[in-house]
N, C-alpha and C positions, 0 to 999 in steps of 0.2 A: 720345244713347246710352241704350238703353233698359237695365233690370234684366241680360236674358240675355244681355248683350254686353259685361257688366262681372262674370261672375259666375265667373271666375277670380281677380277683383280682390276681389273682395266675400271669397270663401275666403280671400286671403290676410291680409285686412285681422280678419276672426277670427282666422286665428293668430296674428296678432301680439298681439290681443288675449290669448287664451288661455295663448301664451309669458309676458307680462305676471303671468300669474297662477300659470306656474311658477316664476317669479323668487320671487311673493311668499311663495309657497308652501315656496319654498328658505329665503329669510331668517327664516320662521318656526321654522323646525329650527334656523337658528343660535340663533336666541334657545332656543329649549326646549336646546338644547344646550349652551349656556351658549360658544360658537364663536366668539364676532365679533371676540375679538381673536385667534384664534389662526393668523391673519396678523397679526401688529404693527405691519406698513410696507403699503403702497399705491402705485403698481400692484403690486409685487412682492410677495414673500412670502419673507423672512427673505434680502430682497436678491435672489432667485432667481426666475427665469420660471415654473419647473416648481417648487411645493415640494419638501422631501425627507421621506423616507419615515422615515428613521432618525437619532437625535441621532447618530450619527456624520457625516451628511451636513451637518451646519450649518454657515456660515460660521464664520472663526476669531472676527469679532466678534459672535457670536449674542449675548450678554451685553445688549448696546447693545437688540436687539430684545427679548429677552425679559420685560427690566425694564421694556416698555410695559406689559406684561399685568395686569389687579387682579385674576383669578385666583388662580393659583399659581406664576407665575415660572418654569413648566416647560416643556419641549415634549411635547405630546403631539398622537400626529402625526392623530389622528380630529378635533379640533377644527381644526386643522389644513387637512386637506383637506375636509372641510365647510365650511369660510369659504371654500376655493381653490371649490371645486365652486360654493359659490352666484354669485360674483364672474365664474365663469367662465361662466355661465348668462347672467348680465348684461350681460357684453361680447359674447356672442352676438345676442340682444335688441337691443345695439346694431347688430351688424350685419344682424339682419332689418330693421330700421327702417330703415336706411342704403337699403337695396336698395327697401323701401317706396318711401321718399322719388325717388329714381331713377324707379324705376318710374312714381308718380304721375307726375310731371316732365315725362316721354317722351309718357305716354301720353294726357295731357289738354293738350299742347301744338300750340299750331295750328303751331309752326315743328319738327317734331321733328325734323329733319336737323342743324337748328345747335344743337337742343337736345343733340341726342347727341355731335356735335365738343365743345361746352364739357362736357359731363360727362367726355367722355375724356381731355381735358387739364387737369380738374380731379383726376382718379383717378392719371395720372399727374406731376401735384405732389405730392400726396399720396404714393404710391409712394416720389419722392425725398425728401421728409421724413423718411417711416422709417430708411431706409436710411440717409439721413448722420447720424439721431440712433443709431441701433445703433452706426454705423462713429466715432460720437462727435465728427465733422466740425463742430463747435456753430457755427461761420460761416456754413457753408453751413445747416445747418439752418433755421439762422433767417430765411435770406433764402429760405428752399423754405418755412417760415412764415409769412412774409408777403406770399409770391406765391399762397400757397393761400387764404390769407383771401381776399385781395383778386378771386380768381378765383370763389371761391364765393358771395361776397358779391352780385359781377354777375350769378352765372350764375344766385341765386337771386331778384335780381331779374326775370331775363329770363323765369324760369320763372312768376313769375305775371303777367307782365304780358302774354306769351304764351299764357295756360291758357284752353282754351275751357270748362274748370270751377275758377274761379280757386278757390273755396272750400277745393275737394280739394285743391288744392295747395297752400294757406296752411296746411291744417290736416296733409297729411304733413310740411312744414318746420315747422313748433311741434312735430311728434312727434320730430323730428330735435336739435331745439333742448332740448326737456325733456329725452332720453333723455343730452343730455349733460350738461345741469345734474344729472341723476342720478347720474350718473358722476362727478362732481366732489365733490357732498355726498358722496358712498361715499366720498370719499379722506377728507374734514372729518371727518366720522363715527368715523373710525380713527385721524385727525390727533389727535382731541381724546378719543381713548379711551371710543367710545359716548357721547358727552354725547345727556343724553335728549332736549333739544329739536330738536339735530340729526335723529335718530334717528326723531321724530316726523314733521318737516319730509321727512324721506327718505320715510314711508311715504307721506304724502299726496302727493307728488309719482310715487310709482308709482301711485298712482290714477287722478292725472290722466294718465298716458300709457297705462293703462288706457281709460279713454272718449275720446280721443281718434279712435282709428278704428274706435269706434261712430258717431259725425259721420257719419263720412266712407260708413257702411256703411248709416246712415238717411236718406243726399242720393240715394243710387243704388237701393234697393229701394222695390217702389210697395206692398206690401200696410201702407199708414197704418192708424194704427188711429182710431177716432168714439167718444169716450165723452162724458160729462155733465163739466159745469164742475165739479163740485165733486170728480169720479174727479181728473182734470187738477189740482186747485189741490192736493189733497192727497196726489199721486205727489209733489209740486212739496215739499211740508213735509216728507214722509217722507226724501225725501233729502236734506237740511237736517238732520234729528234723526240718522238713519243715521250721515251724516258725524261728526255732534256726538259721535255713541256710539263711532264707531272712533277716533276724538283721547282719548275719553278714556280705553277699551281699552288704550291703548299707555300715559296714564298711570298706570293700574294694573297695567300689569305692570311696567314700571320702577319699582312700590313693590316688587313682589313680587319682582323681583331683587334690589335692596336686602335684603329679608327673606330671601331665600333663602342668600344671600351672608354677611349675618349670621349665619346658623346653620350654616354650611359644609354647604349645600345637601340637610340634613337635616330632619328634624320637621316634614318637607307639613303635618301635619295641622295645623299653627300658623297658615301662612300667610294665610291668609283674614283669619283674627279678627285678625290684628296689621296689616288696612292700615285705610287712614285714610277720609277724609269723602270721598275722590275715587269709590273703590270704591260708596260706598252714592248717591252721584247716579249711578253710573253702571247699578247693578244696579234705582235707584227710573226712570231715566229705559227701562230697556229697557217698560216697561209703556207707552209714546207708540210704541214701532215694533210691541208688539204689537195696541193696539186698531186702530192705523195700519191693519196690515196685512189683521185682521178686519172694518176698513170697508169697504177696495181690492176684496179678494173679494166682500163680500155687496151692495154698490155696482155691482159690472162683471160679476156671475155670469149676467145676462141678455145682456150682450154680446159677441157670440161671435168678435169679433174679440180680445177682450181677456180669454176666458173660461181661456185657458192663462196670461195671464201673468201674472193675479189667483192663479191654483194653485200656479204657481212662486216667487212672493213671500210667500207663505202657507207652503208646504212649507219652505222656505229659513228663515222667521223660527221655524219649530216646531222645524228643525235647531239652528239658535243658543241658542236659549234652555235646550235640550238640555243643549247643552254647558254652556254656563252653573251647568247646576244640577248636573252632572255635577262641572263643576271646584270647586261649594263644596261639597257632599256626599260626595266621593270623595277628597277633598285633592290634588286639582289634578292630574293625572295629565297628563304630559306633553305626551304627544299629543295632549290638548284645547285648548291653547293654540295652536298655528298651525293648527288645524282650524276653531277658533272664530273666529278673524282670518281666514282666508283665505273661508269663507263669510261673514263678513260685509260682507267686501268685495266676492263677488259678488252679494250682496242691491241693495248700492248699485248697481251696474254694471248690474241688473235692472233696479231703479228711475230711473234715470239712460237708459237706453235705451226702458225705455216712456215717458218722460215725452217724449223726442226722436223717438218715432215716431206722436204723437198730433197731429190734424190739430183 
């Protein structure tokens, strides 16, 4: 199958990508929002499918949830639906991938008749899962449980051992696979009331389901890119350091909560000068992404297959750094903080897809 005969697949395999990044982009506002527990419980939210709008709609034992929160022990309903709203972004997310996965399945299977009978009797197990866990049936559920594992398990076997592009299809089931270890940390995450390394372990795990169907979207397009070994070894380091920079991103803002929390979310202008030795490796290392990136460019500017993704990596580290100086000189303003994370994360995603599309 050539490029234009996978180029409905290749579209959808961006968006999933892209959704990825309005997830990340959602839990960013939690965080500037100060949001993430204001669900207390997981999947639910104060016991309830749909949160409520108004403290009169709480359950009679809201008490039990509220005393999760190291906030304020209150409900307030904007933090509220901003943790429902990102949550719910997520489980969506899960379901594009869900359909990904499928899709791959079908469509790069040399048997797709029998592939499509076990998916449909795999969909309907699943089906009765739900429904006897809503109708609270807990017998039956667990035996529609264990006929779904056990069903999906085969059918994911059958699906690569059947695939006339088995790679696609290992790599939509690990998308399948992360999206739900994602989904489980999110519960951990709120189990254990934000614990940072949770927290951390959550971002870089939407990373990885981030480049995931970049793979899958640089096995199926042919414009490869031809640079020099040394463009090649050092996209290779750059994403290495990137990564290094966004771990420790996340542990400087978890000082800066702490501090902010401290001063009951007052006196920005303290914040900065009161974190610790994490901040200043992290603020001495962004100087390795940026000569990184002034290499990339003046290194690849003669090559015109890689002369846009040299400008886009460059443009993207001159955004970052932006902000950066924006959030120590301005006293943090809000809105720098999931803008400065969420491009950084597509810097990586940048760098991570050139480095997979060089020949």
């Amino acid at each position: 199958m050539n490029e234009a005969s996978n180029k409905s697949y290749i579209k959808y395999s961006w968006f999933i990508m892209g959704f990825v990044f309005l997830v990340i982009l959602a839990g960013g506002v939690v965080r500037m929002t100060q949001s993430g527990m204001g669900c207390p419980d997981w999947p639910t939210c104060f016991g309830m499918w749909i949160p409520p709008t108004d403290v009169s709609q709480l359950p009679v034992d809201f008490e039990s949830y509220l005393s999760k929160q190291d906030i304020d022990h209150s409900f307030n309903v904007y933090h509220t639906w901003i943790e429902y709203i990102n949550r719910l972004l997520g489980a969506i997310l899960g379901v594009f991938i869900f359909i990904y996965a499928i899709w791959t399945s079908i469509k790069f299977s040399t048997r797709k008749p029998k592939m499509k009978i076990l998916l449909l009797f795999n969909l309907g197990l699943a089906t009765s899962l739900i429904i006897f866990a809503i109708l609270r049936y807990s017998l039956l559920a667990q035996l529609s449980g264990i006929a779904f594992l056990l069903s999906a398990f085969f059918s994911l076997s059958f699906a690569i051992r059947y695939a006339s592009r088995r790679s696609l299809v290992i790599v939509s089931i690990l998308l399948l696979i992360a999206v739900a270890i994602q989904g489980w940390l999110g519960k951990v995450v709120v189990d254990e009331n934000l614990s940072v390394v949770k927290i951390t372990i959550h971002m870089i795990g939407a990373l990885v389901i981030a480049a995931l169907p970049l793979i899958n979207i640089s096995k199926l397009i042919e414009d490869k890119i031809q640079v020099t070994p040394f463009i090649k070894h050092l996209m290779s380091g750059m994403i290495f350091i990137v990564l290094i920079q966004i771990i420790l991103g996340t542990q400087v803002r978890e000082e800066i909560d702490v501090i902010s929390k401290a001063l009951s979310y007052e006196q920005r202008e303290v914040w900065i000068e009161k974190l610790g030795s994490i901040f200043i490796i992290h603020r001495s290392f962004s100087w390795a992404v940026i000569i990184g990136s002034i290499a990339l460019y003046f290194k690849g500017r003669d090559i015109v297959e890689y002369t846009k993704t040299g400008k886009w990596i460059a443009t993207n580290v001159i955004a970052i750094v932006g902000l950066g100086v924006i959030m120590i000189y301005l006293n943090v303003p809000a809105i720098s903080q999931p803008l400065h994370l969420f491009l950084a994360c597509a810097l990586l995603m940048q760098l991570f897809y050139g480095r997979i599309r060089i020949t």
